[in-house]
N, C-alpha and C positions, 0 to 999 in steps of 0.2 A: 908976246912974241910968238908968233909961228911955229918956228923950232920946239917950246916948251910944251905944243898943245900936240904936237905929232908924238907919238911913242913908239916903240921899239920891245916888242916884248917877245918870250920866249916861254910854248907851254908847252911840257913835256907829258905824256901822257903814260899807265901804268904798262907795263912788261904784258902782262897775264890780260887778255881780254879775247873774249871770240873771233872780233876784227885784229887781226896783226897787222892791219895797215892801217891805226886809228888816223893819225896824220895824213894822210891821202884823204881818206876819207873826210873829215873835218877840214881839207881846202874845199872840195868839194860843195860843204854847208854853209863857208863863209864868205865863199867869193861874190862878189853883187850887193854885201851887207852894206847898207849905207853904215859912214863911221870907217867903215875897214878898208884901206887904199891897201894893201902888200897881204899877200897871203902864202906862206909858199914851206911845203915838206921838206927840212933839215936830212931826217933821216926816218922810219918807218913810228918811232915814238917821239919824235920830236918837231916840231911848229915853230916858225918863225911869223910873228904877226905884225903889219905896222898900222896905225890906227890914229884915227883924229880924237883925243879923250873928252873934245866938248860933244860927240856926237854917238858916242860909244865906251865902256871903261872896259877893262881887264873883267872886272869882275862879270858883267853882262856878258861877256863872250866864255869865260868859263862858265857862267851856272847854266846858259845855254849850251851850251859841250853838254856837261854833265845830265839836266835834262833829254839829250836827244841818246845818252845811251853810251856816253863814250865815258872812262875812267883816267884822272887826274893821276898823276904819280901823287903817292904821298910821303914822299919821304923827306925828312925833315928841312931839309935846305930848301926846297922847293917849297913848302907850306910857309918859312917864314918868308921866303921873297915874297911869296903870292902873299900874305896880309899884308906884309909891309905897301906895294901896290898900291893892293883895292885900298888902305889908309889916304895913303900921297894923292892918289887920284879920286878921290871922296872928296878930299882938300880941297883939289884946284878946281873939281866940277862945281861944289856948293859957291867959292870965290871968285869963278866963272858966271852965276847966276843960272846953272842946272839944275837941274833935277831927276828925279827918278822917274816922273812922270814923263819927260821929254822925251826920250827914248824909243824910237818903233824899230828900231833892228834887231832884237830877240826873235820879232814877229816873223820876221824875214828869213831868218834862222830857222826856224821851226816849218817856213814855207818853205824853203828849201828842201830840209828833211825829209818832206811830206813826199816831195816832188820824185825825189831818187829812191823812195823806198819802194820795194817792191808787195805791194796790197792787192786786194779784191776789189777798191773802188776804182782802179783805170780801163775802161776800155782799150783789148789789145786790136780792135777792128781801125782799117784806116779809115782817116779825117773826112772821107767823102763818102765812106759807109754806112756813119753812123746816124746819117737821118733816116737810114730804110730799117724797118724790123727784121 
């Protein structure tokens, strides 16, 4: 069914972090994710995600959160939803005929991140500048 393969999920992120708008900011990293159709900030620590799980799981969108620098609540209600999840949804990708190798929205994740951080490898000259020295 359709229905069963869309999710609805909700990641909360910790209190205490340098960004106080981790949620804004993680819409920001996962908007455009192939997999990730809804993306949208509850409240400044809190994520409303909706997601197709044969093209993307929970846990791939948190361990990429967490790789780009953002912090997970851990307290305990939230840790067991979050295994219970990535378990259920492990289930129905392997029963699905997924894998972990299928996967390139991490990638995108990470392109993302790349793109809004502020580095020393972007050129701030404009686009019609930058072929003259």
């Amino acid at each position: 069914m359709e229905s069963d393969v869309i999710k609805h999920r909700e990641i909360v992120f910790a209190e205490l972090h340098p960004d106080p708008e981790q949620a804004h900011s993680a819409v920001k990293l996962l908007e455009g994710v192939e997999g990730v159709i809804e993306v949208l900030a509850e409240t400044h620590i809190q994520l409303k995600v909706r997601y197709n799980v044969l093209q993307i799981s929970l846990e791939h969108i948190e361990t990429s959160l967490v790789d780009c620098g953002f912090h997970l609540s851990s307290k305990l209600i939230y840790k067991i939803s979050r295994a219970l999840y990535y378990y259920t949804e492990e289930i129905q990708r392997a029963n699905n005929g997924c894998s972990d190798e299928d996967h390139n929205s991490t990638r995108k994740i990470f392109i993302n991140r790349y793109e809004h951080r502020t580095h020393g490898c972007s050129d701030p000259r404009p686009e019609h500048w930058r072929k003259y020295l």
